[in-house]
Phi, psi and omega in degrees: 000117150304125192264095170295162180252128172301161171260182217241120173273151198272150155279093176270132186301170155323291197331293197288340148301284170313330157327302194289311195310288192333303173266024172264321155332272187312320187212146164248336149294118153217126175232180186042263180267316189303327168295329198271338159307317191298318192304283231286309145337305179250019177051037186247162173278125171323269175005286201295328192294314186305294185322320180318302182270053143242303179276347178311323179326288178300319181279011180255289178302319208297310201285332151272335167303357144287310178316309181330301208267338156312274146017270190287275178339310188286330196313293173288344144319290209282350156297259181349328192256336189269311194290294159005278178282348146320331205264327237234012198243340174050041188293143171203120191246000000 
């Protein structure tokens, strides 16, 4: 049986994570030269910067799709309480 070597998670400075936050602000795509300046910028491997955006991405939708659903709930609270009260009100026509 081949024993793989686990691969080793990168640890990011503070520095380097705000760097990495900032230009995922500005952008969420980042590729070709500009990752590898980035890279090279923050002493990380092209490698360590893509995944870094690849998973900032995924932790980007989840969050919004929970606003979303925060959202759509009170949304739907505030119905429920706007029909209620009309109905407690005995508006009739």
């Amino acid at each position: 049986m081949l024993s793989r070597s686990k691969r080793v998670r990168t640890i990011f400075s503070a520095e380097q994570l705000e760097r990495l936050e900032a230009e995922f602000e500005r952008q969420q795509y980042m590729v070709g030269p500009e990752r590898l300046y980035l890279a090279a910028s923050l002493q990380l491997t092209e490698s360590q910067v893509k995944v870094w955006f690849q998973n900032r991405r995924i932790k980007w939708r989840k969050q919004h799709l929970e606003q979303r659903k925060v959202l759509r709930k009170s949304s739907a609270t505030e119905t429920e309480t706007l029909t209620e009260s009309s109905a407690d009100q005995g508006t009739e026509y």
